[in-house]
MIKE-145639 format. One record per residue (C-alpha): residue number from 1; residue in three letters; x, y negated, z negated. Coordinates in steps of 0.2 Angstrom, whole numbers, plus 2048, in hexadecimal, padded with zeros to 3 digits. Each point is the difference from the previous one (the first is absolute). Layout:
<pts>
PT senu migu  c1  c2  c3
PT  NUM  ALA   X   Y   Z
...
</pts>
This chain:
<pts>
PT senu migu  c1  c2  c3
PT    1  UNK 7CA 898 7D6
PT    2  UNK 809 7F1 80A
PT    3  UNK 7F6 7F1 805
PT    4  UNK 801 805 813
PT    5  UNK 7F8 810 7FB
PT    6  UNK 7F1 7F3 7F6
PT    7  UNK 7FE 7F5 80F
PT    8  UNK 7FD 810 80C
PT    9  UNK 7F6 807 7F6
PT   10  UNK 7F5 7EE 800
PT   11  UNK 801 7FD 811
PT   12  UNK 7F7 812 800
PT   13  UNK 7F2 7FE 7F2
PT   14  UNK 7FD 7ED 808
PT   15  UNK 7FD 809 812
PT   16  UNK 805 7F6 813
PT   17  UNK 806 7EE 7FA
PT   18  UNK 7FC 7FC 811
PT   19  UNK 7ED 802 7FD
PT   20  UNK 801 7F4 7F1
PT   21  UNK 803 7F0 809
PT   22  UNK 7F6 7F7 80C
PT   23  UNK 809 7FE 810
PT   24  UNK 806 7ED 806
PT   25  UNK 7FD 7FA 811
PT   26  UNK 80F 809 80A
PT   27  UNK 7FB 7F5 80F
PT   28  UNK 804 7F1 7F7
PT   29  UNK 811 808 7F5
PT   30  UNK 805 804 811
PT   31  UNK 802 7ED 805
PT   32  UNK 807 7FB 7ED
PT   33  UNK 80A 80F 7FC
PT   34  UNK 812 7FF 806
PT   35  UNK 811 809 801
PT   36  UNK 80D 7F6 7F9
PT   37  UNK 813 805 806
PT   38  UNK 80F 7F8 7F7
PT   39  UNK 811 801 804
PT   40  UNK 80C 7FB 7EF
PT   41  UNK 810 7FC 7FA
PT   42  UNK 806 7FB 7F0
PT   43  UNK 811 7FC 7F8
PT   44  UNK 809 811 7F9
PT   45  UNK 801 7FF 7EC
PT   46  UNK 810 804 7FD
PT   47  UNK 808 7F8 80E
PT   48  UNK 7F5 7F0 801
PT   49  UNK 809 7F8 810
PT   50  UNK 7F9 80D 80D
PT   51  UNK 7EF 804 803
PT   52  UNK 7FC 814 800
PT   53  UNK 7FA 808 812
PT   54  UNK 7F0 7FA 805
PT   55  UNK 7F1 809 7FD
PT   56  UNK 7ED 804 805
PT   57  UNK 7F2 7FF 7F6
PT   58  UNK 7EE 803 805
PT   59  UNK 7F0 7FD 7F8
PT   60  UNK 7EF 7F7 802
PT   61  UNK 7F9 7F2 7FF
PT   62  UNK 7F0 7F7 7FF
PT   63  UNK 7F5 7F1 807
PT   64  UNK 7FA 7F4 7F3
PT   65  UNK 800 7F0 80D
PT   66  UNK 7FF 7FF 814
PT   67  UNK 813 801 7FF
PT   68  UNK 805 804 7EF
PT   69  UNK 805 811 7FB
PT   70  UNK 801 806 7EC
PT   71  UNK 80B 80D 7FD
PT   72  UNK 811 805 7F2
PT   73  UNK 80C 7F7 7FD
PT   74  UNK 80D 80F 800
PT   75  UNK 7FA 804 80F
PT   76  UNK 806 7F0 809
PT   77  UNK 810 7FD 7F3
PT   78  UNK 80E 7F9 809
PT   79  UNK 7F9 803 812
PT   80  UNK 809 7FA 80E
PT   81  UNK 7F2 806 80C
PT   82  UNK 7EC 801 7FB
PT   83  UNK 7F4 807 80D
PT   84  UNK 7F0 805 800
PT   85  UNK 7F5 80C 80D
PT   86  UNK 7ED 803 7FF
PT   87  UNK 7F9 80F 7FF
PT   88  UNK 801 80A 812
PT   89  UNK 80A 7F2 807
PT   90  UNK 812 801 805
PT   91  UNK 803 7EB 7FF
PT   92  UNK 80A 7FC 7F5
PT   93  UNK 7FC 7EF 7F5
PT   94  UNK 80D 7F6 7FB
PT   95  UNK 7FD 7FA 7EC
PT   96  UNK 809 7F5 7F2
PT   97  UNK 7FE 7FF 7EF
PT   98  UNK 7F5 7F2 7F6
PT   99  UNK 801 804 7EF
PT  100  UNK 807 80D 7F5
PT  101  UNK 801 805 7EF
PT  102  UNK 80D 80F 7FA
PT  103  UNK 7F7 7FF 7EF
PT  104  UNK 7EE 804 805
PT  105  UNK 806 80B 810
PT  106  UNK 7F7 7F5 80E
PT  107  UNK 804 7F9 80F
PT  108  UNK 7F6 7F3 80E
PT  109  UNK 805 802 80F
PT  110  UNK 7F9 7F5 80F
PT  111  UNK 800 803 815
PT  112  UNK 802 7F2 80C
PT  113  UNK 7EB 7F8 804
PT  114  UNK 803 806 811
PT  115  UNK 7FE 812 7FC
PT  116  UNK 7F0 804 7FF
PT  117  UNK 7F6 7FF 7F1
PT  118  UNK 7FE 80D 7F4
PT  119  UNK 7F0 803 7F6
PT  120  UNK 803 7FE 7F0
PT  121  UNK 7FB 808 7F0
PT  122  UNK 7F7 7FE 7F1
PT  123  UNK 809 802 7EE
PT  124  UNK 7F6 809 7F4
PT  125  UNK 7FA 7F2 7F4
PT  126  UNK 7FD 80A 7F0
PT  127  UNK 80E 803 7F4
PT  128  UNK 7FC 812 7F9
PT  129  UNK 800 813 80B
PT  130  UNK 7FB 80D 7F9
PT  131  UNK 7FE 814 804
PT  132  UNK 7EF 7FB 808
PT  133  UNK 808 7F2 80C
PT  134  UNK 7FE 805 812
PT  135  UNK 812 800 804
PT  136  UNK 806 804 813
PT  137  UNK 815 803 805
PT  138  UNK 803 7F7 813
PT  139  UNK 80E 804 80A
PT  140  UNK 807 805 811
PT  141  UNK 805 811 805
PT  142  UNK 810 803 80D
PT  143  UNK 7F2 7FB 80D
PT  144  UNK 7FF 7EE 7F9
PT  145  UNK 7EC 806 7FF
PT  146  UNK 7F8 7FB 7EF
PT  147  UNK 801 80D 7F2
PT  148  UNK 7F6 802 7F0
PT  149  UNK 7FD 809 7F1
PT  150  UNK 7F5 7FE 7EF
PT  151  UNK 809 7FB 7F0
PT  152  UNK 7FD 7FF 7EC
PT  153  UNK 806 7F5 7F3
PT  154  UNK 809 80B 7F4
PT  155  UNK 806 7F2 7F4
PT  156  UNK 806 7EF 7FE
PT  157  UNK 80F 7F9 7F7
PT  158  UNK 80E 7F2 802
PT  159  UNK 80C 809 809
PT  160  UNK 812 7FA 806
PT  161  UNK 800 7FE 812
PT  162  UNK 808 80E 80A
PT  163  UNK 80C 7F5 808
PT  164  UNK 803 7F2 7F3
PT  165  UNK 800 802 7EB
PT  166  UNK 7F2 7F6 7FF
PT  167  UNK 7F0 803 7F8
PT  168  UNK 7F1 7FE 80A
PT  169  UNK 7ED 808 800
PT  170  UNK 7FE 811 806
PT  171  UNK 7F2 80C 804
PT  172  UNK 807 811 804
PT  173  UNK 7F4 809 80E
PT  174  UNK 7FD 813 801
PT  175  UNK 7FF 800 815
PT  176  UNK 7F9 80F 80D
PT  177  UNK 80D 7FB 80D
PT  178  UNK 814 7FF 800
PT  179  UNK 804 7EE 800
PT  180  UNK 80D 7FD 80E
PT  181  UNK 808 7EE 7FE
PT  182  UNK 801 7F0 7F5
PT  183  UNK 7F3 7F8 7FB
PT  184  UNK 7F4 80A 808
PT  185  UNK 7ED 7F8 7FC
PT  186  UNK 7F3 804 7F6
PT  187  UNK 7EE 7F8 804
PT  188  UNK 7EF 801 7F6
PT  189  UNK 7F3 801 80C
PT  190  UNK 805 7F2 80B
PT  191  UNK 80C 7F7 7F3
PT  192  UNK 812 7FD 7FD
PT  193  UNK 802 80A 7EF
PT  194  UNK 812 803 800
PT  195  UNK 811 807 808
PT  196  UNK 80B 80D 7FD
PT  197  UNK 812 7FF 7F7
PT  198  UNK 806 80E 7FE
PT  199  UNK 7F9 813 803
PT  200  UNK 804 811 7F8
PT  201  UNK 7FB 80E 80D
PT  202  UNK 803 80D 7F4
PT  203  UNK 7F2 7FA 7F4
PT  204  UNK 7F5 7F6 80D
PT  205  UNK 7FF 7F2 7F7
PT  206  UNK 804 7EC 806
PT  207  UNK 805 7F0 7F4
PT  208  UNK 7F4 7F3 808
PT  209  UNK 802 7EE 7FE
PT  210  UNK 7F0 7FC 7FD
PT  211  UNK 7F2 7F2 80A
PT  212  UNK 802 7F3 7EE
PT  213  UNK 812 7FF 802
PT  214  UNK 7FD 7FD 814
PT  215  UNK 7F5 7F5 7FF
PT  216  UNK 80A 7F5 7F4
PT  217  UNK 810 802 80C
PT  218  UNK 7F7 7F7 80E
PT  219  UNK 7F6 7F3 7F7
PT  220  UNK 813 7F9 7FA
PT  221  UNK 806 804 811
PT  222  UNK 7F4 7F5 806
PT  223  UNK 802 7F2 7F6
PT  224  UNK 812 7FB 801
PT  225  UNK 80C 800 7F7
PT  226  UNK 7FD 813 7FB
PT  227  UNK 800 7FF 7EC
PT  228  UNK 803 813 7FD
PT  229  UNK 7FB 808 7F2
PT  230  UNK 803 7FC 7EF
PT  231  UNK 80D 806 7F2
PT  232  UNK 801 7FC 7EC
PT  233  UNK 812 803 7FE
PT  234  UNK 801 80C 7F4
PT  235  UNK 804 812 7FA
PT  236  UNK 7F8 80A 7F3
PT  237  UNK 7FC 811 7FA
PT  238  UNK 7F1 80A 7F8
PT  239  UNK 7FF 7FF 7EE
PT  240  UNK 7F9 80E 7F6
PT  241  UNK 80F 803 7F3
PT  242  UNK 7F8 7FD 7EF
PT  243  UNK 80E 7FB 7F9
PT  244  UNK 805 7F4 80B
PT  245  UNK 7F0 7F5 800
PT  246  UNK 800 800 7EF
PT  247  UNK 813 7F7 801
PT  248  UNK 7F8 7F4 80D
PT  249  UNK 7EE 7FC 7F6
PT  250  UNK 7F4 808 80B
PT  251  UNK 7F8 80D 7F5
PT  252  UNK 7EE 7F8 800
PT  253  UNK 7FF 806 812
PT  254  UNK 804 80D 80B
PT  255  UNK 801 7F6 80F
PT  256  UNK 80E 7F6 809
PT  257  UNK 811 805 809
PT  258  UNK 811 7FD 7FC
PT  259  UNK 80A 7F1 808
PT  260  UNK 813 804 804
PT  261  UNK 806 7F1 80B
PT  262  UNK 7FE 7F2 809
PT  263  UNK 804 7FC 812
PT  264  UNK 80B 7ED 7FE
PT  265  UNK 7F6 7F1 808
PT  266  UNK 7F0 80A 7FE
PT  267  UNK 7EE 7FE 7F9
PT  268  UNK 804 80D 7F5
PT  269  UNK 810 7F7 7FB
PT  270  UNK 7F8 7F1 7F9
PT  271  UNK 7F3 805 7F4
PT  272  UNK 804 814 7FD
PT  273  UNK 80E 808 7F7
PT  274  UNK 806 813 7FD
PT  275  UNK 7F8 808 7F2
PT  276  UNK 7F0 7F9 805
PT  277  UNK 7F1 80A 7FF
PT  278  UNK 7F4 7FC 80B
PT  279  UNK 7EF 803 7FE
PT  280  UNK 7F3 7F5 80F
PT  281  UNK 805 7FD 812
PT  282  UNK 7F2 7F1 806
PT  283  UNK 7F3 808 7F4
PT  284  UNK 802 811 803
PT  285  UNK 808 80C 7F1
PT  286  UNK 80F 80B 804
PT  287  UNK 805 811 7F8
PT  288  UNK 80D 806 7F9
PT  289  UNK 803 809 80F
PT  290  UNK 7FF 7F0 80A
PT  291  UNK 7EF 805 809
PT  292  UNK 7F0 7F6 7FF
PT  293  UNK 7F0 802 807
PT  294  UNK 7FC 7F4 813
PT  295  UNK 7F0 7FD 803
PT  296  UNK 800 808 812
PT  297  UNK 80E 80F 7FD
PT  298  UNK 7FD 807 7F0
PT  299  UNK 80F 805 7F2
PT  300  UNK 80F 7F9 80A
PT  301  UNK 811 7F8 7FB
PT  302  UNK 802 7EF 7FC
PT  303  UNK 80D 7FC 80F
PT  304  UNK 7F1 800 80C
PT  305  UNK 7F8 7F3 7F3
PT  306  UNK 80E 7F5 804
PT  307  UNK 805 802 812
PT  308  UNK 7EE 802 808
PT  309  UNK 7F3 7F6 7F4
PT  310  UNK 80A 7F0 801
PT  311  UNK 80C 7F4 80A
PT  312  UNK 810 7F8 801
PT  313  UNK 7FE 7EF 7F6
PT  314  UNK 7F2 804 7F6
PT  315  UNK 800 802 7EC
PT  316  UNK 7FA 80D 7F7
PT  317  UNK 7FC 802 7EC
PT  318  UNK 806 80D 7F6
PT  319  UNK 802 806 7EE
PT  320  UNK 80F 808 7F9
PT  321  UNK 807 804 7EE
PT  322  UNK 810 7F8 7FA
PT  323  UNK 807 805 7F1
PT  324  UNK 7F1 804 7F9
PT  325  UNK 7F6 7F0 805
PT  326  UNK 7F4 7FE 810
PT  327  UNK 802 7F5 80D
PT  328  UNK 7F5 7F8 80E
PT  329  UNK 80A 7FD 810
PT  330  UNK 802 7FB 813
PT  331  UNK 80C 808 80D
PT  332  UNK 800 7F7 810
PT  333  UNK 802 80C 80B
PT  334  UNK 80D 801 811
PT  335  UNK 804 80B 80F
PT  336  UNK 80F 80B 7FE
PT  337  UNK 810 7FA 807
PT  338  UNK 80B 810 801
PT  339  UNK 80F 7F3 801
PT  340  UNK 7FD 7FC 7ED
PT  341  UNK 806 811 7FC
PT  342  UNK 80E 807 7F7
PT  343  UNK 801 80D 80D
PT  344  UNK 7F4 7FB 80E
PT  345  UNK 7F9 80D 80A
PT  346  UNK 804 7F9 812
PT  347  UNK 7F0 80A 807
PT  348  UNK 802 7F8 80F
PT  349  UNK 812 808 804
PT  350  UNK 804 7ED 803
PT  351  UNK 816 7FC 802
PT  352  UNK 805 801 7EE
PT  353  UNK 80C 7F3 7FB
PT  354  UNK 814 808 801
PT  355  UNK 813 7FB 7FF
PT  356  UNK 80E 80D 807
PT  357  UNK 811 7FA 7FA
PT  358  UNK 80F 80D 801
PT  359  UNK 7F2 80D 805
PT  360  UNK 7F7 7FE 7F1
PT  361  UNK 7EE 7FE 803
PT  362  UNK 7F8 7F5 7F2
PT  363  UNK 7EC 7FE 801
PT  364  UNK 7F0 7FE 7F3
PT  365  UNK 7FA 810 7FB
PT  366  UNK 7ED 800 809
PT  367  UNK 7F2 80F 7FF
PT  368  UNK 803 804 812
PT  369  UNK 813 805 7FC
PT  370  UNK 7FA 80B 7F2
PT  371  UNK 7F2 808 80A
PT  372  UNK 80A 803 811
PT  373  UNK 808 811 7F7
PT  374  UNK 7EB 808 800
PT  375  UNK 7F2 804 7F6
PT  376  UNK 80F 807 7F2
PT  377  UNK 80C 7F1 801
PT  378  UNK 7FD 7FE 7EB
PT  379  UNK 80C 811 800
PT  380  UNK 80D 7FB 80C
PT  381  UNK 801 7EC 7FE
PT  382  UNK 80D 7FC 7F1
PT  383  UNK 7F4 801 7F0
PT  384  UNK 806 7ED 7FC
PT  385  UNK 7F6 7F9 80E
PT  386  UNK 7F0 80B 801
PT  387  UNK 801 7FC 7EB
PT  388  UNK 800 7EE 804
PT  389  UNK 7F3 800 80F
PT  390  UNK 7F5 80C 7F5
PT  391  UNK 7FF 7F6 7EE
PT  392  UNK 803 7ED 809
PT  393  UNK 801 7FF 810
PT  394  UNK 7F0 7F2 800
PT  395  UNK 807 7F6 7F2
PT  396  UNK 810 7F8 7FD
PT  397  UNK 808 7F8 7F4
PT  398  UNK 801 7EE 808
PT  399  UNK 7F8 7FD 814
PT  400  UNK 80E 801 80D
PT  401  UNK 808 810 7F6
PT  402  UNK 804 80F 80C
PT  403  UNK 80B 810 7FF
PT  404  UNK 80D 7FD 80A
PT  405  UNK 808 810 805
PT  406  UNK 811 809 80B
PT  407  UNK 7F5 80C 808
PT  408  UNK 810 807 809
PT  409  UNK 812 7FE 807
PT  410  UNK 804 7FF 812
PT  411  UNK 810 80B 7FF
PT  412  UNK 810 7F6 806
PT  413  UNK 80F 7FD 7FA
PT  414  UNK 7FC 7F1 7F6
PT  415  UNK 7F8 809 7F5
PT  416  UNK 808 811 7FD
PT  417  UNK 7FA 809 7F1
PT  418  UNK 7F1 7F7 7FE
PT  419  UNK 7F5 809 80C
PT  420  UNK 7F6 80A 7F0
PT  421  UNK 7F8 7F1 7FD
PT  422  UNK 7EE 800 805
PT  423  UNK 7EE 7FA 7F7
PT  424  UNK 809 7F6 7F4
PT  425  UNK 7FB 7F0 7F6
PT  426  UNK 80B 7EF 805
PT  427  UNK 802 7F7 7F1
PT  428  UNK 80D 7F3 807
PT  429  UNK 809 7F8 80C
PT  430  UNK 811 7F7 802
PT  431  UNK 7FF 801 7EB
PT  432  UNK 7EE 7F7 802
PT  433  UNK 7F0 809 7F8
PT  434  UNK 7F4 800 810
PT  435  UNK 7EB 805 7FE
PT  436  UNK 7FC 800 813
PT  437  UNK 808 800 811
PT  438  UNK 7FC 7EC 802
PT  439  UNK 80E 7FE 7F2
PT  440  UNK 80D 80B 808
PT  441  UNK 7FF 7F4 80E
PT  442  UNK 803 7F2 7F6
PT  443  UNK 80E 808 7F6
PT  444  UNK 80B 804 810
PT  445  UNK 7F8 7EF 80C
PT  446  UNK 800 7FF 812
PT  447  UNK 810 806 802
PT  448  UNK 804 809 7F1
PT  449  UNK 804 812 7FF
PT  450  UNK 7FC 80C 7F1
PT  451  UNK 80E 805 7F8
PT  452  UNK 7FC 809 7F0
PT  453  UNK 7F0 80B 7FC
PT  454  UNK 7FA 804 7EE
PT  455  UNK 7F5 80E 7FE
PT  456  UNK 7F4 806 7F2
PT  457  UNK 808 80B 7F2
PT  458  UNK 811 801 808
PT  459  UNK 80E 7F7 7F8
PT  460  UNK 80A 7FA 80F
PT  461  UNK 7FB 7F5 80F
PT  462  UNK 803 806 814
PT  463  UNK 80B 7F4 806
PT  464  UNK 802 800 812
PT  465  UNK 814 7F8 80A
PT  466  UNK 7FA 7ED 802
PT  467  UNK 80D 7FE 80D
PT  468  UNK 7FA 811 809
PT  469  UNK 7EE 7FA 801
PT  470  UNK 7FE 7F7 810
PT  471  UNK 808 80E 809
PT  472  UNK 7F6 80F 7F8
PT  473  UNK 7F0 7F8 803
PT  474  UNK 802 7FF 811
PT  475  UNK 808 810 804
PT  476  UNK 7F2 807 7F5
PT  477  UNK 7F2 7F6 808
PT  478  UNK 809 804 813
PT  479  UNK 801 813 7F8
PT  480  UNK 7EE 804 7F9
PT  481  UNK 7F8 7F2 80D
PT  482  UNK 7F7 7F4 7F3
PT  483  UNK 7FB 7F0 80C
PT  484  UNK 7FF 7F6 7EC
PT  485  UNK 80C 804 7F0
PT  486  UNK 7F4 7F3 7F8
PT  487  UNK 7EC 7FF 801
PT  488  UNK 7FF 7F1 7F1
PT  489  UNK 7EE 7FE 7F7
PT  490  UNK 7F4 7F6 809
PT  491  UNK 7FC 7EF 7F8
PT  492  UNK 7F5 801 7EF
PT  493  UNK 7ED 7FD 803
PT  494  UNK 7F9 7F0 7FB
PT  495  UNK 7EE 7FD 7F7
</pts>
């Protein structure tokens, strides 16, 4: 029996869902709930100096201040355009963003204080939902006339976020009505407790962020500068192998988690090492699965200990075994910076960092670039970089370190018979071993040119006609209309 076939069944022993909640005020959603329209553009992956056709996206939003508007960050990524439209109205609201976070999901946006105030709403102050919570879906039909349908909480787990691989808190609703848009709302009587992410139609059922994670969004928001949420700065894996905690001296317990690696220039970094087994996270036990039990959630996994109990720049104690001996520790904890990554993920579609010489097209291998081929782009990237993105992509060897890659050939004359060459590592320039783009650009100056390439596992370099350059790059720049051959690294961040 498949698990659509469960959840009908459910929805049928449970009776009309819509009859379980009781209902909010639709008087007063009807001045706080809004459609949000967004018109994007991001840079293309695989050709990052253009920027792919625009496109629209629409969802809704809701009023958590007179003119403040809470809503997904997906929703509004990269908008050249933000409006908003109240329910019934054809007026059209002109909005821009105040804060966002890729890795929570969530977005502030704000309306000019002449617009006329919204009433705003009320987050849901306690932590925990269960079957019994009066839950409520709001939305607007293809009237722009409110909507709304009864919903139950299913489950709750860290989840990745549908539009970002990051792990956030999800409750997953089984809902009476077919949720239309993003980030569509879900009240509790007459309180904020959650918007939608993502819904599957075919099983009726929608990943909510829930109220605790909103609530904590907008306290930071408003108290700048926005802290984010917290990171350790490591990896790790269950450990249940017999054998294996007996080689690392953790056979008077069955608790604690394997650690792998360490993120360079993190908490983690300083005071933990792989092989670590760790057994406390700020007083509460882990298992060997890497669950433990919260106080307001029940059984869940020890990511959600880290990112949502605590904050960036506070230290937590923890207990680990090495080699056989147990320790007492601190971690200061930090927010993520993706730019600290081997491969980052460059969630935000920002302009990557890129060099075309000869039609060569030289860049850093980024998390956008792998996932622009699809939901299957492990099966039709090369196996090289989805193994490196899969096993390191967090955590390399020394900070600064990036996979620098040929990600294709421009076809020209200058560079006959190379044009096979796609997806592959750079491991040198002009006879100079490089680790990133910054030091391509200070291997070849401001007026150098490249002039040999040395790829991973192949025995000879690409060597482009020095004295043909200048002319091929502008006849290939005039040819495939590139306004820039170079787009340098911006500046590295200072503390």
């Amino acid at each position: 029996m498949t698990r659509s076939t469960l959840l009908v069944i459910a929805l049928i022993l449970c009776g009309p869902l819509a009859a379980r909640p009781a209902t909010a005020d639709t008087d007063d959603l009807s001045r706080s709930l809004v459609k949000v329209s967004v018109t994007a553009q991001e840079f293309d992956a695989y050709m990052p100096w253009q920027k792919r056709k625009p496109h629209a996206r629409d969802g809704y939003g809701i009023a958590v201040g007179p003119h403040r508007i809470l809503t997904s960050e997906a929703l509004v990524r990269n908008g050249t355009l933000i409006e908003l439209q109240r329910p019934q109205s054809g007026e059209r609201l002109a909005a821009q963003v105040v804060e966002s976070d890729h890795q929570i999901g969530l977005a502030l946006l704000e309306v000019s204080p002449d617009v006329a105030p919204f009433v705003a709403v009320d987050v849901r102050p306690d932590r925990q939902f269960d079957a019994d919570t009066p839950l409520q879906v709001v939305q607007l039909d293809n009237t722009l006339a409110l909507q709304t349908g009864g919903a139950q909480v299913l489950s709750v787990a860290m989840t990745e976020l549908p539009s970002a691989p990051y792990p956030v808190l999800l409750y997953t609703l089984l809902t009476d009505i077919a949720v239309n848009d993003q980030c569509t709302i879900v009240m509790s009587r007459d309180r904020l407790a959650g918007i939608v992410l993502q819904y599957n139609g075919n099983r009726r059922t929608a990943e909510v962020l829930p109220a605790s994670v909103l609530a904590r969004f907008l306290a930071d928001a408003d108290a700048p500068p926005y802290a984010g949420f917290a990171m350790a700065g490591f990896q790790w894996r269950p450990l249940v192998d017999p054998t294996r905690r007996a080689y690392l001296g953790a056979t008077e317990t069955t608790d604690g988690v394997l650690i792998l690696a360490c993120m360079p220039g993190t908490g983690a970094a300083e005071i933990l090492k792989p092989n670590d087994v760790l057994l406390e996270w700020d007083g509460h036990r882990i298992d060997n699965l890497g669950y433990y039990v919260d106080p307001d959630l029940g059984r869940i996994s020890m990511p959600h200990l880290i990112k949502f109990r605590r904050a960036p720049g506070e230290r937590v104690p923890l207990r680990v075994i090495r080699e056989g001996k147990e320790l007492e520790l601190d971690l200061l904890l930090a927010r993520h910076r993706d730019t600290d990554a081997l491969v980052p993920e460059n969630t935000l579609r920002e302009q990557a960092p890129y060099l075309i010489e000869g039609g060569l097209v030289l860049l850093e291998l980024n998390g956008h670039f792998l996932r622009a081929r699809g939901s299957d782009w492990t099966r039709s990237i090369d196996p090289r970089l989805a193994h490196i993105y899969l096993t390191r992509g967090t955590s390399p060897e020394k900070p600064g370190d990036r996979v620098v890659i040929l990600a294709g050939v421009l076809p020209d004359r200058i560079n006959q018979d190379y044009g096979m060459f796609r997806q592959e590592i750079v491991t040198s320039v002009n006879g100079q071993p490089i680790r990133n783009m910054r030091d391509i650009y200070r291997v070849i100056g401001p007026k150098g040119h490249v002039e040999r390439v040395g790829l991973q596992g192949i025995g000879i370099e690409l060597v482009l006609d020095t004295a043909a350059l200048t002319e091929a790059n502008e006849r290939i720049s005039r040819l495939y209309r590139i306004p820039r051959l170079k787009n340098p690294p911006q500046p590295l961040e200072t503390d």
